[in-house]
Each structure stands twice: as C-alpha cells, then as structure tokens.
C-alpha positions in Angstrom: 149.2 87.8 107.1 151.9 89.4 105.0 152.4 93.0 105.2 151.4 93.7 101.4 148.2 91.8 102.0 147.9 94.2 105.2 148.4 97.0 103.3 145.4 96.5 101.4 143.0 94.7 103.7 143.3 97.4 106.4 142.5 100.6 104.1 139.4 98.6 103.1 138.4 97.4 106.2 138.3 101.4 106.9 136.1 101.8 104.3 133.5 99.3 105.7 133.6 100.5 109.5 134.6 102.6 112.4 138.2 101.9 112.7 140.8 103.4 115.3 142.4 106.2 113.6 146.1 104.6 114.2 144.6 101.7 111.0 145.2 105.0 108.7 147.1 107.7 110.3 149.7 105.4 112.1 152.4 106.8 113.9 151.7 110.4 113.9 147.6 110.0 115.0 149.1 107.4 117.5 151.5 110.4 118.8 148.6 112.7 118.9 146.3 110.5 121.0 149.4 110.4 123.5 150.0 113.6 123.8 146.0 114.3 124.5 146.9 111.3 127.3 149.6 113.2 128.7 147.9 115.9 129.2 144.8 114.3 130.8 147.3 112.7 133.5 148.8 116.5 133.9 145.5 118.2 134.1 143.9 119.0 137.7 142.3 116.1 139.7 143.8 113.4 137.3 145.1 110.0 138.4 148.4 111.3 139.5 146.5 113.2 141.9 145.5 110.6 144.6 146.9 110.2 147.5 144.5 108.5 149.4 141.7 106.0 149.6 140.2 105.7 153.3 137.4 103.4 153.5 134.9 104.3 156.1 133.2 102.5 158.7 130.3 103.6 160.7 131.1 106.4 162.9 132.7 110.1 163.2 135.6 110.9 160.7 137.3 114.3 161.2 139.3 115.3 158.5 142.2 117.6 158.9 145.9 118.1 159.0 146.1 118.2 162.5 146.9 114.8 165.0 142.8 114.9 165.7 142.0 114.2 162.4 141.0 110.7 161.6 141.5 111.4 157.8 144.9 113.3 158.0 146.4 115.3 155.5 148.9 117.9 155.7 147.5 120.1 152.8 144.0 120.4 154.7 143.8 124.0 155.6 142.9 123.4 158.9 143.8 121.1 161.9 140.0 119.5 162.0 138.0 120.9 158.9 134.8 119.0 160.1 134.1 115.6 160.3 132.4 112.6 157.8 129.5 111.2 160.0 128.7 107.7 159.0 126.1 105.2 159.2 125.8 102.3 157.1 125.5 103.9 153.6 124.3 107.2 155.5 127.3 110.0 155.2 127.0 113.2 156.2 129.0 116.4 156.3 129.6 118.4 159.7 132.4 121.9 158.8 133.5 123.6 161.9 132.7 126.8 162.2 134.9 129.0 159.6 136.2 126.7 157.3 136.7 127.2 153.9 136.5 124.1 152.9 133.8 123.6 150.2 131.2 120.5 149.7 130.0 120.2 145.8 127.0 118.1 144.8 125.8 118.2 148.1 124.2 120.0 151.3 126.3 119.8 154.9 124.4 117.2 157.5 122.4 116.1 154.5 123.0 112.6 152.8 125.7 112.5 150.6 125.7 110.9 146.8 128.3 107.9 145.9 129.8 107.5 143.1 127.6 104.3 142.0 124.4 106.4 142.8 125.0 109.7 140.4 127.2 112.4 140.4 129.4 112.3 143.9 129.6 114.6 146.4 133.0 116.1 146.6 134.6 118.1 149.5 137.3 121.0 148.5 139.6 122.2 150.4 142.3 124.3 148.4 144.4 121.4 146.3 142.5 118.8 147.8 139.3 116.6 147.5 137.5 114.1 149.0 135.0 112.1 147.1 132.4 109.9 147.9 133.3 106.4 146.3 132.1 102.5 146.6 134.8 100.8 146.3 135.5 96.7 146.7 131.4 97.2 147.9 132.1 99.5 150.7 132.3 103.4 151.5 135.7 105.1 150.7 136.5 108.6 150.7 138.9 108.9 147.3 141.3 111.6 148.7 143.3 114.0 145.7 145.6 116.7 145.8 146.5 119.0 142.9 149.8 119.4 144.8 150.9 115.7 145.1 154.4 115.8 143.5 153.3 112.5 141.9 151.4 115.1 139.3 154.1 118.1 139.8 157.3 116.3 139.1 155.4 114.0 136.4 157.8 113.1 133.8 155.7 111.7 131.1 155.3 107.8 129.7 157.3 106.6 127.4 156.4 104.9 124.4 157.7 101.3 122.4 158.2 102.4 118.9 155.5 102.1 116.5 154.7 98.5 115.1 152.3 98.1 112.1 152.4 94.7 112.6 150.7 94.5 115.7 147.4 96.6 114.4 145.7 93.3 114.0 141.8 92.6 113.1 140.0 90.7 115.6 136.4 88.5 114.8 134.0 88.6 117.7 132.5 84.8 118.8 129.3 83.9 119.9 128.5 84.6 123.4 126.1 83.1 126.2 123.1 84.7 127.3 124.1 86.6 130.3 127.3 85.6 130.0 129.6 87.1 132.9 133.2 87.0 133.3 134.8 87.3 137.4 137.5 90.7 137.2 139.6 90.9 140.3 141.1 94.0 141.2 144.6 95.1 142.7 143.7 94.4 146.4 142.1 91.1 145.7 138.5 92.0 145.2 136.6 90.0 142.7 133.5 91.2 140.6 131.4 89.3 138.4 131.0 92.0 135.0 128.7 90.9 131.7 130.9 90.3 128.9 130.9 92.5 126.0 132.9 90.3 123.4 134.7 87.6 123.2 137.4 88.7 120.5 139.5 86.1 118.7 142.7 87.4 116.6 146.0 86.0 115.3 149.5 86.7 117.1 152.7 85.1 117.6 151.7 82.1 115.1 148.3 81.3 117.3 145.0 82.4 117.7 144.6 84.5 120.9 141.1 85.5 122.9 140.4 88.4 124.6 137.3 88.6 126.8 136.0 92.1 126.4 133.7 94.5 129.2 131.7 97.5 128.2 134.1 100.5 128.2 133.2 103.9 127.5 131.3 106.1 125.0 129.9 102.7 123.3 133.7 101.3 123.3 134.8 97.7 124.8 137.6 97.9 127.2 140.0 95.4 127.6 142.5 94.6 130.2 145.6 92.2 129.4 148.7 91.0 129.9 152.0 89.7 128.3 155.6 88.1 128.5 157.2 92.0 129.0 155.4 92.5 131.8 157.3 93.9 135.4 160.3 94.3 132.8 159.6 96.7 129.7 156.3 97.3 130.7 154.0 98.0 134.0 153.8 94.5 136.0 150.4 94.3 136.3 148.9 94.4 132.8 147.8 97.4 130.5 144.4 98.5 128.8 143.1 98.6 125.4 139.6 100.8 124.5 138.6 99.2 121.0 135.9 100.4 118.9 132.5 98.7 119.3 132.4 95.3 116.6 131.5 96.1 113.2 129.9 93.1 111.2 131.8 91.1 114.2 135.2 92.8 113.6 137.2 95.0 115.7 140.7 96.2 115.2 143.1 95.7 118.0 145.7 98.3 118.0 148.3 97.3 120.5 150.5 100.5 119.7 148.0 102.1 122.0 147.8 100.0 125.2 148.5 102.2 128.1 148.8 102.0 132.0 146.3 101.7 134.6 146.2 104.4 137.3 148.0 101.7 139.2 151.1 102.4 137.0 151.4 105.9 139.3 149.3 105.6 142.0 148.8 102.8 145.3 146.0 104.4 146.0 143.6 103.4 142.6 141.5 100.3 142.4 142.7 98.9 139.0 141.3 95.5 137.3 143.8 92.9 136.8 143.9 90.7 133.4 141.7 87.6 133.3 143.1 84.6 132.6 141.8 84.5 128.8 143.3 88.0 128.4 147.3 86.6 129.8 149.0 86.1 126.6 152.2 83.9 127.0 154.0 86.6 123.9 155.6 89.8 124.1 153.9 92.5 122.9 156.6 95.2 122.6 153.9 98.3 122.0 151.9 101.4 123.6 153.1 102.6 126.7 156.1 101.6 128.8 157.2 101.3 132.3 156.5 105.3 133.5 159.6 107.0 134.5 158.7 107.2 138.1 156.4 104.0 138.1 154.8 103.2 141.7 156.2 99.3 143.0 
C-alpha cells in the first residue's frame, strides 16, 4: 500500500470504527500512552516490584526475614511474621503474636482467596506483599516489594522511532467452533486458551497471521515475535492490545508493542509467542530492550 493511499484509507477507516488513537494522533498520542506506561511500571506494587514467586506445597510456611523463615525476605519486619498453613488448595494465615503485618481480602486461620477464584488475599508487611496466586496450576505466593531497587533505580524503556508504515489494517478469518490455541509460558508451562481472532495483515511483501486471545476491557491481546529479537528488542517476544474487530478489521499498531513483565522481572509468568505469531521480519517499533533488562 502506498503511503498516499494510507493517508486516506486510515482517516476513513477512523470514521467507520474504534481505531487506536496512534491511526490519528501518531507520534505524540503514541508518546502519551508511554508515558501513562511508565508511570504504571513506577507506581507501587507494579511489575518491577516482584521479587519472588514461591510455590507452595502442602505444609507450614513461615515467612520472615529471619533463618527460620521458609519464605525469607530481608524487608519482612520480623524474623518469623507467621506462617502460610497449607493443604491442598486449603491456605491459611497463622501471625505471631505482635506482628504488624496486615492480611487484606481475608480473615487469619480462615481460607484464603486465589487469584483465579476472586479478588486475592494479600498479606502486608511494610513494602512488601504476598499474594495468593495459581500459577502453572498450582499455589504460589507472588512475593512484591515497593523497595526492590528493580522499581527504585528504574530507568525507563526506550522507544524505536515512530514508523507510520507499520500502523497496518488487519482482516479477521473465520474461526472453528471452540477453537483453542496451546500458549506456553517462560518456565515451560503449556495452556490450551480459546482463540479470539485469527488476524491476517500485509508486512514485509507477505501476508502474516496473528492468532489473537481475549485481552482486557473487550480488547484482544496478542503476543509475538520478530527477527530483532535478544538484539534491539527483549528476547522473548513483545505484546500488542488491539481494539476488538470492527466489520472484521482491526488495526495493528506495532509502534506500540511493549515488554512483558519478563523484560524486568525473573520472577513473572509471561506467555511466549506461538508459532503463528513468530514473524521471520524485523519489526523495528514500540518498546526496546529496557535499560537494565533482566537475562
């Protein structure tokens, strides 16, 4: 498509449906939405937060800063702030006496709430938390702390320069009743997920695919890769949220693909592209390798 042809399709494409705001504002709506991004990741309890992920199994876990604590941390206020009783997907809360650790969405030696059953149940103890997470299909305890110098010394993400040419329009395909698509994560779990679309676009001189999930607020979310990959750009892939298809189109803005949690953190659970989402082209656009990146 040539870029005068562009120039007009796009505006009127805007006309017809909910596009991303970068198909009109371009490069200064694209600056805004990463500067609302930055902030997110600076903001308390944000990705840059975690510091640990400590799956649990049945049993007594004390938690605590001291050499007794099975879930050690050395911002806990206390050597043993009380102890995680577990029993299958029974967990429980036991404080010792005094602390002032505090448990939210939940009762002490009551049954705690996971993350995949409603609102967690989420320990606090000064900077950090422990929340109640399933994770890979088991138990976790997703560990934060506002101090981590991951968040404090955060340097910000920097950003490929802004490409019109890679704003491109996307036509959804016909999908399968039930159709599912098999997402495995960074530490080699795999998870059948319904497909939300299946989005064919032009790029490079070929029609690509992207196989789509069900993202947020009524968006699809799509994880991919490309040929810049572990060099300009975080090894193992980036994300796109897209606007939900409107008379089977979507625009795919690649100026706005941006790094998993996995980008900054060991300690996240991030899904890895499919093999209809690797695309054998650079896409030189969005976010970059972070300045202090985690290997």
């Amino acid at each position: 498509m040539s870029s005068n042809l562009r120039g007009w399709l796009l505006p009127l494409f805007c006309m017809a449906s909910a596009c991303t705001p970068s198909a009109n504002g371009g490069e200064a709506e694209r600056a805004a939405w990463h500067a609302d991004r930055l902030a997110k990741l600076r903001a308390p309890d944000s990705w840059l937060t975690l510091v640990g992920l400590d799956f649990l199994a049945d049993g007594e876990w004390t938690v605590g800063s001291g050499p007794g604590a099975r879930a050690r941390y050395a911002s806990c206020s206390a050597g043993v702030l009380g102890r995680f009783i577990v029993a299958s997907d029974d967990v429980r809360w036991h404080p010792e006496p005094g602390t002032t650790a505090v448990l939210e969405h939940g009762e002490p030696a009551a049954p705690l709430v996971a993350d995949d059953k409603g609102r967690p149940s989420v320990l606090r103890d000064g900077p950090l938390s422990f929340t109640l997470v399933r994770r890979n299909g088991q138990l976790a305890l997703r560990v934060r702390d506002n101090s981590s110098p991951v968040r404090t010394n955060f340097a910000g993400v920097p950003l490929a320069p802004w490409n019109p040419s890679l704003v491109v329009e996307a036509r959804t395909e016909p999908l399968s009743t039930g159709q599912m698509v098999a997402i495995t994560n960074v530490r080699g779990f795999v998870e059948a997920q319904p497909v939300a679309a299946i989005l064919a676009f032009e790029l490079g001189g070929d029609t690509r695919h992207f196989v789509a999930t069900k993202g947020s607020d009524g968006k699809l979310s799509v994880v991919f890769a490309d040929a810049t990959n572990r060099v300009e750009t975080y090894g193992g892939g980036r994300f796109l949220d897209l606007e939900a298809p409107v008379d089977g189109r979507v625009l795919i803005d690649f100026n706005r693909a941006y790094n998993p949690p996995c980008a900054f953190t060991p300690w996240a659970t991030c899904p890895l592209p499919p093999e209809m989402n690797r695309l054998p082209v650079r896409v030189l656009a969005g976010e970059l390798q972070p300045h202090e990146q985690h290997q």
